[in-house]
Each structure stands twice: as structure tokens, then as C-alpha cells.
N, C-alpha and C positions, 0 to 999 in steps of 0.2 A: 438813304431814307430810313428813318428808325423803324422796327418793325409792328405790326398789328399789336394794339396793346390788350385787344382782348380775345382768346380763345375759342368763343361764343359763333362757331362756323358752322354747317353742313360740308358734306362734298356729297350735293346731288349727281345723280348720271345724266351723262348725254349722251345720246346715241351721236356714233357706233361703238365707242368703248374710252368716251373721256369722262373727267368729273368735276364738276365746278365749285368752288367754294362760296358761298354766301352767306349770308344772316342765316342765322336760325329762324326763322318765324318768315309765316304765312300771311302774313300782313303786306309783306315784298313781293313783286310782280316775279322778279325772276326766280326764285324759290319757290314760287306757290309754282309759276309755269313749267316750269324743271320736273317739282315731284308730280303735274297733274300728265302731264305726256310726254316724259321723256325726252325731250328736245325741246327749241324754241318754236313759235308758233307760224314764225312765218316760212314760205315757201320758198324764199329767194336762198335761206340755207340750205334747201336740199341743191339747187344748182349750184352753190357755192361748192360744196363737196364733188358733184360732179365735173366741174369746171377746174378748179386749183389745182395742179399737179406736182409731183416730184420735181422739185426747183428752182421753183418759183417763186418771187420774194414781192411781198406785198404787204399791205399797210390797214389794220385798221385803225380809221380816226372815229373816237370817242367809243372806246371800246369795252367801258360799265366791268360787269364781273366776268367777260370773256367768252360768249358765246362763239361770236364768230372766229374769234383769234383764237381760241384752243381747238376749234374743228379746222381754221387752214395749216393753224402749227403742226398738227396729226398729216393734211395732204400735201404740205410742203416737204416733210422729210422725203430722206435726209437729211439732203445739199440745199433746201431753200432755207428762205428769212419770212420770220413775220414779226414787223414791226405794231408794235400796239401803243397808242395815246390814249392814255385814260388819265385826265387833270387831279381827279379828288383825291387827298391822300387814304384814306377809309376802304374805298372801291381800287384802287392801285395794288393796295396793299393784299385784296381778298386775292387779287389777279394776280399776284407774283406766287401767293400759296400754289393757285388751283396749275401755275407753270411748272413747280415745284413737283408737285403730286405727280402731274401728268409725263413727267420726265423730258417737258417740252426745252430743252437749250435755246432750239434756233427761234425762239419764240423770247424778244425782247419787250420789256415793259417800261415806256416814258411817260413818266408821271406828269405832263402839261397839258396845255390846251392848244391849241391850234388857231389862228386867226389870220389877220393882215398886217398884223404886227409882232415887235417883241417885247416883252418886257412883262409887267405880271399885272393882273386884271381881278377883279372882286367875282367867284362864282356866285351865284344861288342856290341853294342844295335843298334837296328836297330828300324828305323818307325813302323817297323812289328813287336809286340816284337814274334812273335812267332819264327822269324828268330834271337835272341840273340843268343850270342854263347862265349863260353870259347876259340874261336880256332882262332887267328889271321889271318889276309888272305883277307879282305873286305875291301878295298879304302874309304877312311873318317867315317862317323858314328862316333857316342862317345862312350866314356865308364864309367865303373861306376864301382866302388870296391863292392863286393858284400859277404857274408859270405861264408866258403863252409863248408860241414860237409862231415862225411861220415855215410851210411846206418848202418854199426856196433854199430858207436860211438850212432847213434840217436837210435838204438834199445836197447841198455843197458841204455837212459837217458827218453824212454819212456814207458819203459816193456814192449817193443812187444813181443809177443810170440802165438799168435794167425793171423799176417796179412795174409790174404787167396787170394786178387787181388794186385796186385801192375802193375799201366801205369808208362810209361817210356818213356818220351820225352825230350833227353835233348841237342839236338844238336847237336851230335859228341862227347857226354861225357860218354856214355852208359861204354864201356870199362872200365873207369875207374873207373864208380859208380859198378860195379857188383864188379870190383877188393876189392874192399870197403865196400863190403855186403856179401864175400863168407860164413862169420859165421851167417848173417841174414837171405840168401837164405837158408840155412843146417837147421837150426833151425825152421824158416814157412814155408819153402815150399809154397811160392807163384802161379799163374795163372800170367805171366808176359805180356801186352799188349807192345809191341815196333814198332820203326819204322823200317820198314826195308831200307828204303832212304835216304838219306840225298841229296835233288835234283833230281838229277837224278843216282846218285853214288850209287849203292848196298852196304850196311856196311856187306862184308862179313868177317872180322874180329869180326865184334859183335855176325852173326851166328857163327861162330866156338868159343867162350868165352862162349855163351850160351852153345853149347854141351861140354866144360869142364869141366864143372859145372855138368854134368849129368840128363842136358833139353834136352826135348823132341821140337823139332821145329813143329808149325801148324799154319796153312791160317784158315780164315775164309769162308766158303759157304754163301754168305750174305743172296742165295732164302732161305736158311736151317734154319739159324743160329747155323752153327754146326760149331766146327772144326774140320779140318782134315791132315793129314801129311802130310807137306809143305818139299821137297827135294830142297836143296839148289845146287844140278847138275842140276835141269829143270829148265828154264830161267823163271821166275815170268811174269807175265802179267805187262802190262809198270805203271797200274793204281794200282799195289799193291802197296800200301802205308806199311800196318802196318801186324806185324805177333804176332803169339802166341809162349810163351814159358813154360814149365813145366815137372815137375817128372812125371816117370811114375802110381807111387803114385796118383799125382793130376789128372792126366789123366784118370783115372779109376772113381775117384771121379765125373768127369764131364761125362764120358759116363753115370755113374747110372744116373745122371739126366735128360739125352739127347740130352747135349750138345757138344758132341766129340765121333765120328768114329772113329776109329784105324785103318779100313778096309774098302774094300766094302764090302756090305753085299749081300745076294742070293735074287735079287729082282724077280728073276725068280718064287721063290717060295711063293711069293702071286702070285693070279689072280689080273689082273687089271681089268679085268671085265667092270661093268658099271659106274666107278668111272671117266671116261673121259663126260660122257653124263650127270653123277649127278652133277658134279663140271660146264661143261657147261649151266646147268639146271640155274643157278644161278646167270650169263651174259644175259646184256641184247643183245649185240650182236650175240651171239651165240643160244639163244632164236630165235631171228630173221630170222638167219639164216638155225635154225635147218629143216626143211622142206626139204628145198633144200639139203641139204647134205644128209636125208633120200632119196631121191627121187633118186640124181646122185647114190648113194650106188646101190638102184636095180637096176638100169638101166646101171649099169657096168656089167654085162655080156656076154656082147657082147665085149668088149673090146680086147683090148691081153692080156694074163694073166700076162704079166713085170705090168701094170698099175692097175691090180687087186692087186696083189701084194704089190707094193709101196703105194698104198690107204689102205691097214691093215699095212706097215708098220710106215703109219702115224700113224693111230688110235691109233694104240700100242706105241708107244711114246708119243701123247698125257694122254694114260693111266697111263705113267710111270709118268712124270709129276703131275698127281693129285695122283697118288700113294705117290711119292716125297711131298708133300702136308699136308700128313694125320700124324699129330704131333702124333698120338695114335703106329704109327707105327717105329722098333727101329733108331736109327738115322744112322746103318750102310745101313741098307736099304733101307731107304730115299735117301742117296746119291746116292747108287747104282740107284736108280730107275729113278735119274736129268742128271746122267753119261750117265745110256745107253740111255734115250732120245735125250740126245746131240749128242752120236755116229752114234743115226738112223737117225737123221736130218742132221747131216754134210755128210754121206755117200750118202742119197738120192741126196743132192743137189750137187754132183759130177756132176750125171748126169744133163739132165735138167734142169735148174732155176725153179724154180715157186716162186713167189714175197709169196704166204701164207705160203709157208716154210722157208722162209727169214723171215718173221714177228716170227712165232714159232720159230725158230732156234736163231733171238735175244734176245729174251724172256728166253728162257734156258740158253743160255752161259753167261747173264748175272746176272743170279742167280747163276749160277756153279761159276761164279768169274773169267768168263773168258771175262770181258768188252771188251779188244779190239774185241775179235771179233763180239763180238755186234755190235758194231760201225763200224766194217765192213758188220756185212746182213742189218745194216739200209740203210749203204751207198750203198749196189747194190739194194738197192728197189728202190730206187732214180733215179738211173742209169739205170735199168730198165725202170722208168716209163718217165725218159727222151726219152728212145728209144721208146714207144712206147707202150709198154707193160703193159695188164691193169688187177688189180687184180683178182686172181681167185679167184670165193668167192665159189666153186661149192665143197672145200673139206675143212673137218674140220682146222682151227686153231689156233695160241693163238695169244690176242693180245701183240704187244710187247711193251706193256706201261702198268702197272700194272693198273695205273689210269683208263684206258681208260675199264676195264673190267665191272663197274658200269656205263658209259656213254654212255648213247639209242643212236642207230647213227642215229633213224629212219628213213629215204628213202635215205637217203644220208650215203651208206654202203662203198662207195669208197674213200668219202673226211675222212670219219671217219679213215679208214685206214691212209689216207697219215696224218691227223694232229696227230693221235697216235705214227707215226712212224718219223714227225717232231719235236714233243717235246718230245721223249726219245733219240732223237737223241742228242736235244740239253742239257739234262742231263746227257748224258753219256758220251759227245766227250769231255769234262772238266768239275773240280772238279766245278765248280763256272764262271758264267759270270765277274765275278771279274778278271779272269785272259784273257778273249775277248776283254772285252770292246766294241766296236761300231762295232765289225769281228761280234756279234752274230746280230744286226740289223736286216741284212734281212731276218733271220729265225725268228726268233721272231715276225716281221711281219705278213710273210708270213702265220703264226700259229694264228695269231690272225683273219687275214681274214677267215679262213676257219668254220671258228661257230661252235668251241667246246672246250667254253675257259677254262682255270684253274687259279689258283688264282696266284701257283708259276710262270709259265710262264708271267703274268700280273705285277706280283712284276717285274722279271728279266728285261721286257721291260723297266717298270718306270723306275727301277735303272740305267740302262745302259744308258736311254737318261738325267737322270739326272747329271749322273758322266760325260758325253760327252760334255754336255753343260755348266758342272762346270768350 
């Protein structure tokens, strides 16, 4: 293929030590997302990294300017392969730089598309390429003739017989690329990464093509990095992007390793014991705090016993949680033990509010994977403290910004709170300040006033008054 004809690149970083080549400008999703945090923004890459090992040869289909395929090209070395399809010549071309750069070899780049047939097909191309698409429907944009192959033909022309991951991103083509691999899928039995979206459109024809097949559908737990069985009758969280698919075969293979529940487990049957005070042990806010929380604890007995009560019904959900925590322990139990935290927090805060089990309760359900409702116990702490209402620091519990669990709030225990629950807020209520623009301003602000900066928040501001003023 002839090479990039224009120079006009970055090479943003990706954690843990790659660099991606893209467009210069901020106007592009994966550029703006790169320089605003570092990484891409979904979750399912941090499993992806923990999952792919030394050896292992796998496939990203529809693989844009390489996120995912230069972080497996990094955990496959060595001795593995990572095959990449990416159809546009533009976006191929950025992918072969950012191979180059990264000194990735076993990291091949096949400039086609992928389908239920072969032979060459009209793209759609968008500004975005992430948004290209086989599927007509989009007012102007150009197009571009592009190769297309299918999964079978490319595995009897590359002797696959060992690929153990395959990502799957291809637009609204998924359908037709599985129609096109049922002798590929039969033969590897792959761990299949897909989207479950297209916008806001659930591809529930692609869950039911997957269970034809005789896959198993599963979510990812992001606090966990487990996964666990995703029912296509329960309405998905609005932020679920992407799901898992596989044999029950491969599914067993990834529980031995600790990465896939089948179940919950009996979290009853550990003690959670002192695992909430040794895990707190280890925060400086909680350190700070600890005193007082001993102190309120005796001096509840005088109380009503509903509020003696509720104060261990805390505890014990904080316990579960650092239970939830301890990798040593099996991954069906772990879940179990972020579940039932979540049920004692959401039950508690029936009754009375209290703003420290808003902070806890967003802190769990967005590790459970259940972000909107994060985004809703940040938004009543808000609301709260608009009315009025000021935190209780007098009973233990979690902060809801993972960040913030290293950050001394020293005398200042209340601002500490509201800017921990100002910037997970503004991480959670969307994927990227890229899709705000100048809506995120006053909070990013406001966060910056309160003196307890971070580096991502500081990018996100730069960016957004740079892109405002472009």
C-alpha cells in the first residue's frame, strides 16, 4: 500500500507505555480522548490488558487508529500475533506508523473489512473514522471502495487454529462477519469482545446470532474485572457499551483464571471481619477520620436500636466491599460480596438520605457496572448540599472517586468530599469532555477552585477551553 501522504500526525500516549499516531486536531474522538486521559475510555481495555497474555494470537476486527491492537501487540509479546483489520486506507496507514513506533512486529495490519463475503464493497467515511460504516443512511460524507474478506476465507489463508481473543467492532457488520466465521468460531472458539450499540440502538439481533452459535453472553464488573452473565431481558445500563461472548468451554477456562462468575457466590461464608478497617487503614482520609468513627460507634448506645442497626448495616457492606477487593478470593464471591454491598446501600438509603452513603453507594454501583446510578447518588449529594445539608463524617465510608482514596484532605474533610464527588461526577456523566464541550466548564471550574487538583481534570479543562476557543 503506498504510504501516508501527509505528515500532519501526533503520537499521543497510551498507558502503560505505547503511542498512537493520529490526526493532529481535536476535533477527532481518539486524539481529543488519548490527550484528555491517557487511555481509551472504556473499561473493557483494562480486562483486555489483564486477560491477553504472553502468546496469544488474536484478532482485532475494525481496529480504527489501534487502541486495542497496540495494548494486545505490548501483552502478546513475544511469541504471540495480533492480527488487526482496519478497511480505510487513511486510518491503516496511521496504524502501521503507530506499529512502527512501538517496535510492535508481531502486530500485523490488513487494510480490509470483514463481512459474509469477498470481494470489495463501497465504505462510508466519516471525520470520525471510528463512525465508518458499510450501511448507507448518513447525509454527505464520502466513500471509499475498500477490500472485504471473510473470517473463514482469512483463517484457511493464515492457519488460524489457535486464536483464543477476537474484538469486534465493525459498525453494524457484526451479523454478517459471524455469518462468515461460523467454521472459524467452531474451530477456535474464541473470548469475543463486541459492541453491544450502535448509538443508542441495542443490536439485539447480534445478541441472538451470538447465542446461535452456541455463546454464552457476559458484562463486564469494571470494580472486579470479572465477567459475569449479561441477560438480554434486563434493560442494560445506558453506559453499557460493549459485552462478552463465548463457549461454555471458554468460560470455564476463564473462571480457572479468575476472570468469569457463572454465579454468585456464598459471600456469607467468609467473615468480613476486620478487612473494612485494614483496607481503611491504608486511606489517608479514613486514617483521619478513624477516631471519630471509633468514638461515635461507643457512644451509640444510647441510641434507638433502627440506628444501631443501620450503623452495622454499614459496616457490613463496607466489609463486603474490601471483601469484593481481595483478588486471593474466588471471583464468584467477590461479586457476591459488591452485590450484596450494593443491596445494603440502596435499601438503607430508602429511608433517610445520608450524603456518606451516597458517596459509598456511588462508589459500588459504579464498580458493579451500574454507572447511571452513580451518576444519580453523585447528583443527590449535590442536591443535598444545595439544600442545605452537610456531610456526615461521623460514620464510616467510601470515597466515591477511587482517586481521591490516596489524597490527605487534611482539615479540609468537607471540601475534600464535594471535589471528590465533583470530578467522578464529571467522569462518569460522559464518556469524554469531547462530547460537553463548554456544558463541562463550570464544573471543571468549580473543581479546580477547591485545592485538590488532578492531572486528568486539568487536561480536560485545558482541552475544552482550547477546543471552545478554536
Amino acid at each position: 500500500m503506498p504510504p501516508l501522504t501527509t505528515p500532519d500526525y501526533e503520537l499521543v500516549p497510551l498507558v502503560p507505555d505505547s503511542r498512537v499516531a493520529v490526526p493532529r486536531s481535536l476535533d477527532l474522538i481518539t486524539h481529543y480522548v488519548l490527550k484528555e486521559q491517557g487511555d481509551w475510555f472504556e473499561a473493557e481495555l483494562a480486562f483486555v490488558r489483564a486477560l491477553v497474555r504472553p502468546g496469544m494470537n488474536v484478532l482485532d476486527i475494525g481496529a480504527n487508529y489501534g487502541v486495542y491492537a497496540l495494548t494486545m501487540g505490548r501483552c502478546v509479546s513475544p511469541s504471540g500475533k495480533v492480527w488487526a483489520f482496519e478497511p480505510t486506507h487513511a486510518t491503516a496507514a496511521f496504524l502501521r506508523i503507530s506499529v512502527t513506533e512501538n517496535g510492535l512486529s508481531n502486530v500485523e495490519v490488513i487494510e480490509a473489512g470483514l463481512s459474509n463475503r469477498e470481494g470489495n464493497a463501497v465504505l462510508f467515511t466519516h471525520e470520525n473514522a471510528e463512525l465508518n460504516t458499510l450501511n448507507p443512511g448518513t447525509e454527505g460524507g464520502t466513500t471509499e471502495t475498500i477490500q472485504l474478506r471473510t473470517l473463514d476465507a482469512c483463517a484457511a489463508e493464515f492457519g488460524w487454529n489457535n486464536i483464543s481473543f477476537l474484538k469486534l467492532d465493525a459498525e453494524g457488520e457484526e451479523e454478517r462477519i459471524l455469518e462468515g466465521g461460523r467454521q472459524f468460531i467452531a474451530a477456535n472458539d474464541p473470548l469475543c469482545l463486541f459492541e453491544l450499540k450502535h448509538g443508542t440502538f441495542v443490536n439485539t439481533a447480534l445478541l441472538s446470532a451470538f447465542q446461535d452459535l452456541g455463546l454464552v453472553l457476559y458484562r463486564l464488573v469494571p470494580g472486579l474485572n470479572v465477567l459475569v452473565p449479561f441477560s438480554p431481558e434486563i434493560a442494560p445500563d445506558p453506559f453499557q457499551l460493549n459485552l462478552f461472548a463465548c463457549s461454555p468451554e471458554r468460560a470455564r477456562e476463564c473462571a480457572k483464571l479468575g476472570f468469569l462468575a457463572n454465579s454468585l457466590g456464598n459471600a456469607q461464608s467468609l467473615d468480613v471481619g476486620e478487612r473494612w478497617s485494614s483496607l481503611a487503614a491504608e486511606w489517608p482520609y479514613a486514617r483521619e477520620l478513624s477516631v471519630r468513627w471509633a468514638e461515635s460507634r461507643t457512644t451509640s448506645s444510647g441510641e434507638e436500636r433502627e440506628q444501631v442497626e443501620e450503623r452495622e448495616q454499614v459496616e457490613g457492606a463496607l466489609g463486603g466491599y474490601a471483601l469484593a477487593r481481595d483478588r486471593s478470593v474466588p471471583a464468584e464471591i467477590r461479586y457476591a460480596a459488591l452485590q450484596a454491598a450494593f443491596n445494603t446501600l440502596t435499601s438503607l438509603l430508602k429511608g433517610a438520605p445520608r450524603l456518606s452513603r451516597f458517596l459509598s453507594l456511588a462508589r459500588v454501583a459504579d464498580e458493579l457496572g451500574h454507572r447511571m446510578l452513580a451518576i444519580h447518588s453523585l447528583d443527590a449529594v449535590l442536591s443535598l448540599l444545595d439544600q442545605g445539608v452537610r456531610f456526615e463524617l461521623d460514620e464510616p465510608f467510601l470515597s466515591p472517586n477511587p482517586r481521591f482514596d490516596h489524597v490527605d484532605p487534611g482539615t479540609e474533610l468537607e471540601k475534600w468530599c464535594l471535589a471528590a464527588t465533583i470530578e467522578q461526577l464529571e467522569r462518569l456523566s460522559h464518556y469524554s469532555s469531547f462530547y460537553t464541550k463548554d456544558a463541562s466548564l463550570p464544573r471543571l471550574r468549580c473543581f479546580a477552585e477547591l485545592g485538590f487538583p488532578g492531572s486528568e481534570m486539568a487536561r480536560r479543562l485545558e482541552l475544552v477551553l482550547a477546543r471552545t476557543s478554536a
